[in-house]
C-alpha positions as CSV (number, residue, x, y, z in Angstrom):
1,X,135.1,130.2,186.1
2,X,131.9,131.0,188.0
3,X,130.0,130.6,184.5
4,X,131.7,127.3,183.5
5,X,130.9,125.8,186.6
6,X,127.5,126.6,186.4
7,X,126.6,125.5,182.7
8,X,128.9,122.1,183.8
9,X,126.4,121.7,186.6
10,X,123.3,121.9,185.1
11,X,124.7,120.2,181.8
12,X,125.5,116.7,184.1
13,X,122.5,116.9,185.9
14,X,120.4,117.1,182.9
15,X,122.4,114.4,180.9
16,X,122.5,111.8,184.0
17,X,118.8,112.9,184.6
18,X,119.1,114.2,188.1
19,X,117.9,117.6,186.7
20,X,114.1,118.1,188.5
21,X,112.2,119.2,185.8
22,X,108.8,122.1,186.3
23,X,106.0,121.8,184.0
24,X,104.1,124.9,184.3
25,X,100.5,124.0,182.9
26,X,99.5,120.7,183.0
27,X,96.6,121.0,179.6
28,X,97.3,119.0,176.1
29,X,100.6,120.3,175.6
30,X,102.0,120.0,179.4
31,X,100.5,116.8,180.6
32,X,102.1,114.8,177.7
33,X,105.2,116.5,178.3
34,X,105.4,115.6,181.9
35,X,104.8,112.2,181.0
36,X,107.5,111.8,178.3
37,X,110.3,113.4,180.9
38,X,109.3,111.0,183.9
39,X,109.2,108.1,181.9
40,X,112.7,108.9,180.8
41,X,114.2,109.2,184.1
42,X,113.7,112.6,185.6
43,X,111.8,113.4,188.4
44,X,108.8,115.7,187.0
45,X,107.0,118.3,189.2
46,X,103.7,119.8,187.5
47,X,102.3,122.9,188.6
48,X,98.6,124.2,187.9
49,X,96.5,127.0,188.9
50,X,93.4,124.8,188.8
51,X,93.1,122.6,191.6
52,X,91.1,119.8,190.2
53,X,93.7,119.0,187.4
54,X,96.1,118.8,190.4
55,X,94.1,116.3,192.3
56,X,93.8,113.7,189.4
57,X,97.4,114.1,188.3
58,X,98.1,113.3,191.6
59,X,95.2,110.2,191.7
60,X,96.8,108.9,188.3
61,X,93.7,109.9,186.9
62,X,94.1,110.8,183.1
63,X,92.1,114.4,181.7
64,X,94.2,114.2,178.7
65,X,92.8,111.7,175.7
66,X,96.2,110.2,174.6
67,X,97.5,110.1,177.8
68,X,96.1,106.9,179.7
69,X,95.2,106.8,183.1
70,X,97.8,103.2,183.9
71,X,100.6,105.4,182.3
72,X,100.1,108.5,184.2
73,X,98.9,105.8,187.9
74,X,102.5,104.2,187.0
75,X,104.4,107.5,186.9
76,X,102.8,109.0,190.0
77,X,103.5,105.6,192.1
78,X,106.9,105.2,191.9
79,X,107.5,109.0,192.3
80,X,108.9,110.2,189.5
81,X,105.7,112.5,188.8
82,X,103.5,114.8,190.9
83,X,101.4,117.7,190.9
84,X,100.8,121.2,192.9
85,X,99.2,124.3,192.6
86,X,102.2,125.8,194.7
87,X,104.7,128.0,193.1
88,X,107.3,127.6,195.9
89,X,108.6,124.5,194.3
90,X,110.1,126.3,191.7
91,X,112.8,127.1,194.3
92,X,114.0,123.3,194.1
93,X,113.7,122.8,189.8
94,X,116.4,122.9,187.7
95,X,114.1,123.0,184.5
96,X,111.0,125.2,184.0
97,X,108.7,124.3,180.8
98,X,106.2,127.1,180.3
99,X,102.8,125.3,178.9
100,X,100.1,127.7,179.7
101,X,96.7,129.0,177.6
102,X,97.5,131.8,175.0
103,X,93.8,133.2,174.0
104,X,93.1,135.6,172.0
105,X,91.0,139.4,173.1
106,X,87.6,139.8,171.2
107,X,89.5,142.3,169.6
108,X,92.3,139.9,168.1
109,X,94.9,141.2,170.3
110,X,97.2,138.6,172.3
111,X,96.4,138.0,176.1
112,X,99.8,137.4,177.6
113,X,97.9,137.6,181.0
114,X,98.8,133.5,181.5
115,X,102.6,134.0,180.4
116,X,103.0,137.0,182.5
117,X,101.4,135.7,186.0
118,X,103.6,132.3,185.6
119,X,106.8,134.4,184.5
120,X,106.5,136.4,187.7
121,X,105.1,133.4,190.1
122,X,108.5,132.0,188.6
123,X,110.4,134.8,189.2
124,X,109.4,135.1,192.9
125,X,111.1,131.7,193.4
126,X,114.3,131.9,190.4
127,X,117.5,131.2,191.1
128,X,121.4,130.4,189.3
129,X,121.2,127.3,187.2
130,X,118.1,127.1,185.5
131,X,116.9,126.5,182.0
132,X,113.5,128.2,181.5
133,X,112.1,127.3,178.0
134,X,108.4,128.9,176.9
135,X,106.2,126.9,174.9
136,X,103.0,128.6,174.7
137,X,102.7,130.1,171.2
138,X,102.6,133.4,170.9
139,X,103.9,136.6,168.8
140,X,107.6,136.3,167.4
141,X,109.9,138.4,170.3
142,X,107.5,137.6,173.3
143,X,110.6,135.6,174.8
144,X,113.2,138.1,174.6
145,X,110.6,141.4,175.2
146,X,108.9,140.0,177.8
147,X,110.1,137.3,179.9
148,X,114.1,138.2,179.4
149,X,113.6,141.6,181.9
150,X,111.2,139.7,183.7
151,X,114.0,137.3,184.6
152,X,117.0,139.3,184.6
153,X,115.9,141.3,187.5
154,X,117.1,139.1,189.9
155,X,120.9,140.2,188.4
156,X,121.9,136.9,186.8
157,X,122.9,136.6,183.1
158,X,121.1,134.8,180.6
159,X,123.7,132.5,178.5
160,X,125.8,132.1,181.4
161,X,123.8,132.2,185.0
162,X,120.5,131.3,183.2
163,X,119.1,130.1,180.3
164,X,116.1,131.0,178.1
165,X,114.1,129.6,175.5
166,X,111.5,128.8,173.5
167,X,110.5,125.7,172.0
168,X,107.1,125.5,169.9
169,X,104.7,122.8,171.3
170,X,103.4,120.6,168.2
171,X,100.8,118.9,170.0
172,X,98.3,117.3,167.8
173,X,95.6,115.7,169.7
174,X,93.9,111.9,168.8
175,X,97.0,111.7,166.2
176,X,98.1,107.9,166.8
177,X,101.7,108.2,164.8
178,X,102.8,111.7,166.0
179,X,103.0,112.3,169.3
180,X,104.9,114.2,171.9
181,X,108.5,111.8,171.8
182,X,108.4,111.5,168.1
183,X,107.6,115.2,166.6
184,X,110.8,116.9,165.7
185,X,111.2,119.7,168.7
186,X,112.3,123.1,167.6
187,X,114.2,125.3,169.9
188,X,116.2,128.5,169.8
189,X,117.5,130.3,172.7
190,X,118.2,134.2,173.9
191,X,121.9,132.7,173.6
192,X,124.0,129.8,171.7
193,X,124.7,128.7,174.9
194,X,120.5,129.2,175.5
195,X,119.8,127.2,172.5
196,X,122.5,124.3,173.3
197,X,120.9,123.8,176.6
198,X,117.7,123.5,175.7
199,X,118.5,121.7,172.8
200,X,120.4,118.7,175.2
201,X,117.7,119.1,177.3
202,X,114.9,118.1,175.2
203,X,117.4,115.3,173.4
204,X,116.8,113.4,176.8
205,X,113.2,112.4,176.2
206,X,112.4,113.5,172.2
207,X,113.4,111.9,169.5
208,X,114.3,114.9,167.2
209,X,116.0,118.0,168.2
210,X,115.7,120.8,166.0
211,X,117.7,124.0,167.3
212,X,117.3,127.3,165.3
213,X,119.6,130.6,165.7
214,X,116.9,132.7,167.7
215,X,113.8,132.7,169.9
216,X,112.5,135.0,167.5
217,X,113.1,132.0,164.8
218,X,111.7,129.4,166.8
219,X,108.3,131.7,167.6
220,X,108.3,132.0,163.8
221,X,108.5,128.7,163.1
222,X,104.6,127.9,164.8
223,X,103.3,130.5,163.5
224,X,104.3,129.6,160.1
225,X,102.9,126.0,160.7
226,X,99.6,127.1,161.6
227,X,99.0,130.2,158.8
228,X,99.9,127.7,156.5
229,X,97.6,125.4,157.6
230,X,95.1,128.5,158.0
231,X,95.2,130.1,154.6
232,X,94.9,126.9,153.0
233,X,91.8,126.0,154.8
234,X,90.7,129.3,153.8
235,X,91.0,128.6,150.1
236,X,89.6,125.4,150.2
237,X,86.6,126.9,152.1
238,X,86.0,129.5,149.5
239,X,86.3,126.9,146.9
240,X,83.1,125.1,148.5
241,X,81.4,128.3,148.1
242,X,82.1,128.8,144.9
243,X,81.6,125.1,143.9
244,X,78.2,125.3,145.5
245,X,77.1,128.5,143.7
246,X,77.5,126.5,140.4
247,X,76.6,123.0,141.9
248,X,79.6,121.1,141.6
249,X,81.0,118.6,144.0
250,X,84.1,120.1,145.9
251,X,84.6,116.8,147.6
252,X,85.0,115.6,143.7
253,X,87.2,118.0,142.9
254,X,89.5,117.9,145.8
255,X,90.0,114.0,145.0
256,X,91.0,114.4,141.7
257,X,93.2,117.6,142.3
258,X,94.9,115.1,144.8
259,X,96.0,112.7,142.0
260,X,98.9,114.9,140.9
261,X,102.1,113.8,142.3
262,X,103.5,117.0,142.6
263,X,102.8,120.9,143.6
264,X,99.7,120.2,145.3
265,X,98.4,118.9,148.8
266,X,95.5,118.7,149.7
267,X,92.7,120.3,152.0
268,X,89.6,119.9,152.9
269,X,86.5,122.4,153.2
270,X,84.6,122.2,156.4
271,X,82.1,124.2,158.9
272,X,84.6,126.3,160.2
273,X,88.0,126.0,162.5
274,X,88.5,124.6,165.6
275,X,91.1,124.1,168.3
276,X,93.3,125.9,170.1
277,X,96.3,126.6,167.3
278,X,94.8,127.0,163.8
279,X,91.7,129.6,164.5
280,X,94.3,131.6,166.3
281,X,97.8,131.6,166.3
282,X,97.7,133.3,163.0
283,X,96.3,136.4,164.4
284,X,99.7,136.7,166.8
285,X,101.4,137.2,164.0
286,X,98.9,139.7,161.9
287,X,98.9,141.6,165.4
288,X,102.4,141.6,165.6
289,X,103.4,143.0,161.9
290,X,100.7,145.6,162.3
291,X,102.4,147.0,164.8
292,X,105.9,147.4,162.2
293,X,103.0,148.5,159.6
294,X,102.6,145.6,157.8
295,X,99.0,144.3,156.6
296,X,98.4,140.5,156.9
297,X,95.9,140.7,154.4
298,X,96.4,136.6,153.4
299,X,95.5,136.0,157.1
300,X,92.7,138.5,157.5
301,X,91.1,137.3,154.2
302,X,91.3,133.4,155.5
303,X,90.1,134.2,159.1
304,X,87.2,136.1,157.5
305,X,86.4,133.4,154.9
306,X,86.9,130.6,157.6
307,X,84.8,132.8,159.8
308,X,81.7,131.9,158.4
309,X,81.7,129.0,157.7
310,X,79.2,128.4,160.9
311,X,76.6,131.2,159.0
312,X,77.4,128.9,155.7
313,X,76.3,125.6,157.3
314,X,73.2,127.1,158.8
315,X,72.3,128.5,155.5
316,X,72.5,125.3,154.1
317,X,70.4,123.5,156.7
318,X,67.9,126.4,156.4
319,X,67.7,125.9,152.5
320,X,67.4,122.4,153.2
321,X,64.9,122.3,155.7
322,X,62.9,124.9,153.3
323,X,62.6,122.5,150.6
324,X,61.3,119.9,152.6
325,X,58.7,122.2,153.4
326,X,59.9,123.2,157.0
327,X,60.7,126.1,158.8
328,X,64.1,126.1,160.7
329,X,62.2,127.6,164.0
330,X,60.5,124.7,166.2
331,X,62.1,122.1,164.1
332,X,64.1,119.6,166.0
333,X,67.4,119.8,164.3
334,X,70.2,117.1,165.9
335,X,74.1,117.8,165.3
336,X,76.5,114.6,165.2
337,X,79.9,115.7,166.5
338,X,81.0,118.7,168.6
339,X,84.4,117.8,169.6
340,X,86.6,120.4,166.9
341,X,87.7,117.1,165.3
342,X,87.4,113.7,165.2
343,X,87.9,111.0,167.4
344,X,88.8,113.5,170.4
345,X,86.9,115.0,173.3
346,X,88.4,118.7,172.6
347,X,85.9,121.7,172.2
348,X,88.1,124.3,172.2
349,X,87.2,126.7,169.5
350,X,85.0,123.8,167.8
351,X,83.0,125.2,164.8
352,X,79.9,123.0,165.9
353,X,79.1,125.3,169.3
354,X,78.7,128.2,166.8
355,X,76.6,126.1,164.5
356,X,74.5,125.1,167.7
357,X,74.2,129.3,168.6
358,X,73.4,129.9,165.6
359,X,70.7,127.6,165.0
360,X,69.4,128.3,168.4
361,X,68.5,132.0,167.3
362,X,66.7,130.9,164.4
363,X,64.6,129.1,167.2
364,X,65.8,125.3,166.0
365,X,65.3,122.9,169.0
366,X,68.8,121.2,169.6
367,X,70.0,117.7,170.4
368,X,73.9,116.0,169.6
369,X,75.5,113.1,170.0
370,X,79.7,112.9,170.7
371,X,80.8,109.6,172.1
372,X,83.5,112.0,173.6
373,X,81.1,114.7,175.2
374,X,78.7,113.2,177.3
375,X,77.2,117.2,178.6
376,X,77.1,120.4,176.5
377,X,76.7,123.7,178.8
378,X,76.9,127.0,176.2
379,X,75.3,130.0,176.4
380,X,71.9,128.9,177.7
381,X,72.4,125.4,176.2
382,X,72.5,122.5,178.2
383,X,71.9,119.2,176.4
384,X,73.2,115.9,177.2
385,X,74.7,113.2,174.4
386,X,71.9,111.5,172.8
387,X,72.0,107.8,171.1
388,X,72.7,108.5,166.9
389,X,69.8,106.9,166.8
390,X,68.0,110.3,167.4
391,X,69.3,110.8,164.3
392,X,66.9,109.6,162.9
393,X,63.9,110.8,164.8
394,X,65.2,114.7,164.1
395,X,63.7,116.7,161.2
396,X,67.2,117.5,159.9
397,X,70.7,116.1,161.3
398,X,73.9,117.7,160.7
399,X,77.2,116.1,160.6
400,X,79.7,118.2,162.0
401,X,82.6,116.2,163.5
402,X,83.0,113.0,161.8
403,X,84.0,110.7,164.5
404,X,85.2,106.9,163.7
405,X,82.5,105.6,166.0
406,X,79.4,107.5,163.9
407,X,77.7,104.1,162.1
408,X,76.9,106.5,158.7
409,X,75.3,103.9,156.7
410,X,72.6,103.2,159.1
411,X,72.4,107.2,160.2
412,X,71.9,107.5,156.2
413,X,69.4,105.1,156.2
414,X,67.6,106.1,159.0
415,X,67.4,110.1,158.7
416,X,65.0,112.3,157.0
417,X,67.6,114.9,156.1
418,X,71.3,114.7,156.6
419,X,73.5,118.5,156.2
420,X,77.0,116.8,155.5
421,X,80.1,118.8,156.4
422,X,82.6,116.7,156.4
423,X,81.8,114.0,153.7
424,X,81.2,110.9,156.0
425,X,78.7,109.9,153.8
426,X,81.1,109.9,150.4
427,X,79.4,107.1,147.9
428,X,75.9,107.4,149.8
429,X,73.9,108.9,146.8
430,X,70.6,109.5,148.1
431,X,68.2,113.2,147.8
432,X,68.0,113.9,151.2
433,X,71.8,114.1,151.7
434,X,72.9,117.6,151.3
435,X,76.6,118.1,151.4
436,X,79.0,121.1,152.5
């Protein structure tokens, strides 16, 4: 009876939205989320560590590029979302989304250190009734290893006092179709009765539910989507090296590949990976099976391939700069794009800051323009967005990120020496455009 009562509770609170729902990291994957629950009726309460996310949340001031400040104002006015860097109101949630940073060691090993300190700042405050669902990606049995015991200390029964799960986030920042409501939303609980919650939860706000038997399965599931993604990168990277050892046009090649209707898709080569999924959310899984003695070797090969990519693009611009005559050291080289893709303002892992390093050893004097990134501070950089028109004073300029708001005809024009990564200049056919 006790356990009927309490799945019936939380089951008509969630479905006649009176369920207060926890957002536990309020980045690209936890903001958007927020959003999508408040505007569908239930009263939202994010909680972050860092004070000044807190404070604009709060001011309905936007941090997150496809969430817009006069959504998020709205939202916070009338109530039905607000932020805090206090714990304690986990006491008073029904719902807990777990949304926090998964980085990777230098060594390639998982750092669960942001799971662990939410779980138990959670924990401190847990009580009968609540759905916790995780949806930072990390290695397949993290749910049920490591926050299932975490949980269950408190003596309450997951499946029938509690319920845990995990639910991949498919966040894909700048993308104008996809977006939080309308990507299908895997979930898989410790339990059936785990996965059925979860899965009515989500149904409230999302457009497609997907459950799956396990949180083992959903865990999978990401990390799937992102090797894929990975390898394939990797392949299409190598062929660029390959294609320009024998000086043929992998740009030229991709195209036409792309003209068969079936049994291929394709991918495109570039100076390296970027953001916060594809560079490393394979490695959870490589991790992972080494420790049951398997060898990832499809992953190792394509994070090694991908890996220097950055060393590839320098090359280039050093062979480049050669012909012309000019030494890489003292010669004002300017980068166009840092963001790790276009049309965004997110650095995370972006291939251009190890392009910038690198360049910066060989003693290259540096200067960028990003319409998204108005200051750069790395490692002894610190350089503020020029014009594109500096382009064109530089010795070399290297495209990197090709944003939508670039003008490439008149950088073309106006350049001495363009280092194409990305083929933003496709059709210009001019000598001083080197491509990737």
């Amino acid at each position: 009876m006790v356990v009927s009562a309490t799945v019936d509770i939380l089951e008509e609170k969630i479905r006649s939205r009176r369920a207060r729902v926890g957002i536990v990291g309020l980045g690209y994957v936890g903001l958007p989320l927020a959003v999508e629950f408040a505007k569908a009726g239930f009263p939202v309460t994010g909680i972050d560590v860092n004070t000044q996310k807190v404070e604009r949340v709060n001011a309905g001031d936007s941090y997150v590029g496809d969430i817009s400040s006069d959504a998020l104002s709205a939202l916070v006015k009338t109530g039905m979302l607000r932020a805090t860097t206090d714990f304690g109101v986990v006491g008073e949630l029904d719902t807990v989304n777990i949304c926090v940073p998964t980085p990777l060691r230098k060594t390639k090993d998982p750092d669960m250190s942001y799971i662990v300190s939410s779980c138990q700042e959670i924990a401190n405050n847990f009580h009968a009734g609540m759905l916790i669902i995780l949806e930072s990606t990390t290695y397949p049995g993290t749910t049920a290893e490591l926050l299932l015991p975490v949980f269950e200390k408190s003596g309450l029964r997951v499946g029938e006092d509690f319920f845990l799960c995990f639910s991949p986030e498919r966040v894909d920042p700048g993308n104008a179709k996809y977006q939080t409501r309308n990507i299908p939303k895997v979930v898989g609980g410790i339990t059936a009765a785990c996965t059925q919650m979860g899965s009515l939860f989500y149904a409230q706000a999302l457009s497609t539910v997907v459950p799956v038997s396990s949180t083992q399965v959903a865990e999978m599931v990401k990390l799937l989507e992102n090797t894929f993604r990975m390898i394939n990168i990797g392949l299409v990277n190598e062929m660029a090296l390959m294609c320009d050892r024998i000086g043929v046009n992998v740009w030229e090649v991709i195209e036409a590949a792309a003209t068969k209707p079936f049994g291929f898709m394709p991918f495109y080569p570039g100076p390296g990976l970027g953001g916060h999924c594809i560079p490393i959310d394979p490695f959870y899984l490589s991790w992972k099976t080494k420790q049951a003695g398997i060898e990832a070797r499809f992953i190792e090969l394509a994070g090694y391939i991908n890996g220097q990519m950055p060393h590839f693009v320098v090359d280039k611009v050093q062979n480049a700069l050669n012909d012309a005559g000019k030494p890489v050291k003292g010669t004002h080289i300017h980068i166009l794009g840092i963001a790790y893709k276009k049309d965004i303002d997110d650095m995370r892992e972006s291939p251009a800051l190890d392009v910038m390093l690198l360049l910066q050893r060989r003693g290259a004097r540096l200067s960028y323009s990003d319409p998204y990134v108005p200051r750069l501070q790395l490692d002894g950089i610190d350089l503020h967005a020029q014009p594109e028109s500096v382009a064109g004073e530089a010795d070399c300029a290297v495209i990197i990120t090709d944003h939508s708001a670039f003008d490439y005809r008149r950088i073309a024009a106006s350049a001495r020496l363009i280092v194409d990564t990305r083929n933003a200049l496709k059709g210009v056919n001019s000598s001083h455009v080197v491509r990737l």
